[in-house]
C-alpha positions as CSV (number, residue, x, y, z in Angstrom):
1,X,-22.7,-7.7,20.9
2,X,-21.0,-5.0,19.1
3,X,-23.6,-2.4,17.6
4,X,-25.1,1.0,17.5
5,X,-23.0,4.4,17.8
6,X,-21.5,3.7,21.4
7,X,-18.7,1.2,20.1
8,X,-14.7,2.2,21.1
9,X,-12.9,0.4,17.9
10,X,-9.6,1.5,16.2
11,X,-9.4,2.5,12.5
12,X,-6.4,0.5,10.8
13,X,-6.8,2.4,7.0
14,X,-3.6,0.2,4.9
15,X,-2.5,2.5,2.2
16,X,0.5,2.0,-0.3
17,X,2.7,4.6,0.8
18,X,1.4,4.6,4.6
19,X,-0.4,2.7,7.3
20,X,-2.7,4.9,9.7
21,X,-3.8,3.5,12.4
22,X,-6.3,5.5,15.4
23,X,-9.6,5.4,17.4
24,X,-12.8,6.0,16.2
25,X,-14.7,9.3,16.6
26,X,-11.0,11.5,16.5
27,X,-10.3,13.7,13.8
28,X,-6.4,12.3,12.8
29,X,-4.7,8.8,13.1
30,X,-2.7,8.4,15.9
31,X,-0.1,6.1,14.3
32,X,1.1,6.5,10.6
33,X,3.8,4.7,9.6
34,X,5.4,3.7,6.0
35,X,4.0,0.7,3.7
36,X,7.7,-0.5,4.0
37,X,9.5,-2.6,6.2
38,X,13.3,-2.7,7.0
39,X,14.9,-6.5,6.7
40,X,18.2,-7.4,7.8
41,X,20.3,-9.9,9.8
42,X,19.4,-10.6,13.3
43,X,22.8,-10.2,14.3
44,X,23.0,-6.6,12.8
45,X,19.4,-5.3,14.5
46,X,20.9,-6.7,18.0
47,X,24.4,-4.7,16.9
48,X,21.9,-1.3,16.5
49,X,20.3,-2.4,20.0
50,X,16.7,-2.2,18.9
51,X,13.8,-3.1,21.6
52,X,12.1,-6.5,21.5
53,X,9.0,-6.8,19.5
54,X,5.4,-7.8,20.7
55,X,3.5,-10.7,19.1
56,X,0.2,-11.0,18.4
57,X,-0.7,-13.1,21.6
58,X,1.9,-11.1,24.1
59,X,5.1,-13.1,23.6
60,X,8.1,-11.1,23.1
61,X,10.2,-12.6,20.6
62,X,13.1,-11.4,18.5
63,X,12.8,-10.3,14.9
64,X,14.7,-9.1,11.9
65,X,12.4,-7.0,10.7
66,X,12.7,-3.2,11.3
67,X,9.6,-0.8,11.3
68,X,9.1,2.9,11.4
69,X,10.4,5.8,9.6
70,X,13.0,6.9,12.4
71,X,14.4,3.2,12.4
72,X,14.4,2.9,8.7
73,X,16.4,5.6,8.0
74,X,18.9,4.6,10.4
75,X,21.6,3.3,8.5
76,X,22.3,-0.4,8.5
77,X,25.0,-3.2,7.2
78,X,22.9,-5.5,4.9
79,X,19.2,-3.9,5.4
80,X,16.8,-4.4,2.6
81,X,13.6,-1.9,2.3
82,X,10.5,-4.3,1.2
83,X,7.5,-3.2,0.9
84,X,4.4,-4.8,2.4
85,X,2.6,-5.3,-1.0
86,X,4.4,-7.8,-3.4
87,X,5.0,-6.5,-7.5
88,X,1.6,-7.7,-8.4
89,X,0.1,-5.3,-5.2
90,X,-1.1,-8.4,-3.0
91,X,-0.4,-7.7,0.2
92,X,2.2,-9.4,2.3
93,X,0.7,-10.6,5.6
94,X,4.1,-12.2,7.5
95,X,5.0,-8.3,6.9
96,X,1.9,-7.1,7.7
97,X,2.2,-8.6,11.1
98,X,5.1,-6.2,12.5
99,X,3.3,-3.1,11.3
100,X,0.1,-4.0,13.0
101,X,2.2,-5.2,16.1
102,X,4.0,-1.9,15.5
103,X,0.9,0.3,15.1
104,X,-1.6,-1.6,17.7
105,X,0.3,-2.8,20.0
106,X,3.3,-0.4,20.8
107,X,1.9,2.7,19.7
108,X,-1.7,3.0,20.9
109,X,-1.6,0.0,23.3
110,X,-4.8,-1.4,22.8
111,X,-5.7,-4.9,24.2
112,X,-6.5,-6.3,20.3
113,X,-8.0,-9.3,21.5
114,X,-11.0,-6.9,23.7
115,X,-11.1,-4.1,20.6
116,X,-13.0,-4.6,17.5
117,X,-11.4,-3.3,14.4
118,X,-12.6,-1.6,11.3
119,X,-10.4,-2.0,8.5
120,X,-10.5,0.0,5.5
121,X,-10.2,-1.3,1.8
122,X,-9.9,0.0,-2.0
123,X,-12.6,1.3,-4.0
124,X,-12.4,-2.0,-6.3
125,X,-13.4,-5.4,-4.7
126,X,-10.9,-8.3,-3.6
127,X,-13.0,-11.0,-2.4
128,X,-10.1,-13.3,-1.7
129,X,-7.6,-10.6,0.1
130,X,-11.2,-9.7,2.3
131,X,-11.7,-13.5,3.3
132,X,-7.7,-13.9,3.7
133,X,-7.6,-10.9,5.5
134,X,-10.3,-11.6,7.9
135,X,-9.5,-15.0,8.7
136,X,-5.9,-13.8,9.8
137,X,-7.4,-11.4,12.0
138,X,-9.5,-13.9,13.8
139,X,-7.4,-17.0,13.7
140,X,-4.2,-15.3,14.1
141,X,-5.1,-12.2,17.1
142,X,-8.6,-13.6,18.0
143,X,-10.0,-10.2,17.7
144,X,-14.0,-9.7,18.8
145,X,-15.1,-8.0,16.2
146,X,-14.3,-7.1,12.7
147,X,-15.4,-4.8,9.8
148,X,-14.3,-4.0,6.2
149,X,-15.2,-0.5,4.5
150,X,-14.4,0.8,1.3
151,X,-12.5,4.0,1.3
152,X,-14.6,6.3,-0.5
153,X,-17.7,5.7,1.6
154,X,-15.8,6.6,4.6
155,X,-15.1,9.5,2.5
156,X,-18.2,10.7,1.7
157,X,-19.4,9.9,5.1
158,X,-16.4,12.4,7.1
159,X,-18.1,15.1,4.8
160,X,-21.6,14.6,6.2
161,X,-22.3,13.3,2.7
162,X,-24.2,9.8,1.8
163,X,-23.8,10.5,-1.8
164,X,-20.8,12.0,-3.8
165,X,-18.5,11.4,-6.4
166,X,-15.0,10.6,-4.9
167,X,-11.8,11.3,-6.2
168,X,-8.9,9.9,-4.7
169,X,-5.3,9.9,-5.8
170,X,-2.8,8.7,-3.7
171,X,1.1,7.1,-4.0
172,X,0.3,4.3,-6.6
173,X,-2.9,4.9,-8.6
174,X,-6.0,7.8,-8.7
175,X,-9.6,6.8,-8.8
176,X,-13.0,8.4,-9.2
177,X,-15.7,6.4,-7.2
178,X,-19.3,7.5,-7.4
179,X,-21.2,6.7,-4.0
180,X,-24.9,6.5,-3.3
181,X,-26.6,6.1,-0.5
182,X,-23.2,4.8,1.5
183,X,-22.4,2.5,-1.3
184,X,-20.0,2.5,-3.9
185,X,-21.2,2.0,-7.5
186,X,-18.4,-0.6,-8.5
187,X,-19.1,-0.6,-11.5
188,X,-19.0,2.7,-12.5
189,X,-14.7,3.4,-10.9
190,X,-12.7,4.8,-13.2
191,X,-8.8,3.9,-11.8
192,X,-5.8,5.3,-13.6
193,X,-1.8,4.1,-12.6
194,X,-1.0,7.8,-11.7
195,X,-0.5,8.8,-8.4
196,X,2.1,10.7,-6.3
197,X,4.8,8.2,-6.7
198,X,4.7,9.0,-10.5
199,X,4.6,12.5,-9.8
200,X,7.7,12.4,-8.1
201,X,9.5,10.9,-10.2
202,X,8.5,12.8,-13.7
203,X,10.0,16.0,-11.5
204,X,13.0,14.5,-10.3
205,X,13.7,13.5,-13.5
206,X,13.2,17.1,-15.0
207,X,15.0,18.5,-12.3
208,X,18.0,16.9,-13.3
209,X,17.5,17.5,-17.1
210,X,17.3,20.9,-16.1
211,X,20.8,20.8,-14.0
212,X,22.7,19.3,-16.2
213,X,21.7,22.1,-19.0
């Protein structure tokens, strides 16, 4: 029975331009690593000599899919940068896979099938990516114990606060998310498609208007 403050579970918190990954009760993730995945040819990752990867139930088994920043960059023959999240932003769980296996498994070496999770989700409600999401978990790494959060009540909660207005703005979009009393007032979000990726852009873009002048 998994209750009360006394439980050891690890934080996966899936973002759009990162995936952060610790234990609960620290201060920072342990594991960040980008939304993006590296996919190329078998025969070219077994060229680069990369390490076997760990599936879900312990098997090592060879893959063509390439994860981490370090390993990303590395320049490859025929590698294509995907990112976890399709055009429409629904997450991509065959992808999903090697960053958990990445994240869980390699990095902080937990025993997933003995440590409950808590997974973090947007301020605005996805019924069907939360049942989707939690019947991969269960079926596919027959975890013990699972929870889903929304992001601005952890929020408000690491600043010893139950209610507050919440203002987050990160790589894809920026939204304002009133909480009260550990819940967040759906139906009061205001979202906006500006984030950090736009902002990046706008001053690449007068950076080299202002070269070329």
């Amino acid at each position: 029975m998994y209750c009360g403050d006394d439980v050891s579970s690890v934080v996966f918190d899936i973002g759009s331009y990162n995936v952060r990954s610790g234990y609960s009760g620290e201060d920072c993730p342990r594991s960040i690593l980008p939304s993006m995945v590296g996919i190329c040819p078998s025969e070219e990752k077994a060229a680069a000599g990369e390490d076997q990867i760990m599936s879900g139930d312990g098997a090592s088994e060879k893959s063509n899919v390439i994860v981490g920043s370090c390993r990303i960059a590395h320049r490859r023959d025929n590698m294509e940068i995907k990112s976890i999240f399709d055009e429409n932003g629904v997450l991509q769980f065959e992808l999903l896979d090697e960053i958990i296996n990445e994240s869980l498994i390699k990095n902080l070496k937990v025993n997933i099938q003995e440590t409950p999770l808590l997974f973090t989700e947007p301020a605005i409600h996805n019924k069907d990516l939360r049942m989707k999401l939690t019947e991969y978990m269960f079926e596919k790494y027959k975890i013990p114990a699972l929870f889903l959060v929304k992001d601005p009540v952890l929020t408000a909660f690491s600043c010893g606060k139950s209610s507050a207005l919440i203002l987050d703005s990160g790589h894809k979009q920026t939204v304002a998310t009133p909480v009260n009393d550990g819940y967040a007032l759906l139906k009061c979000i205001i979202k906006h498609d500006i984030g950090g990726e736009m902002i990046t852009k706008d001053l690449f873009k007068a950076i080299t208007e202002k070269k070329k002048m």
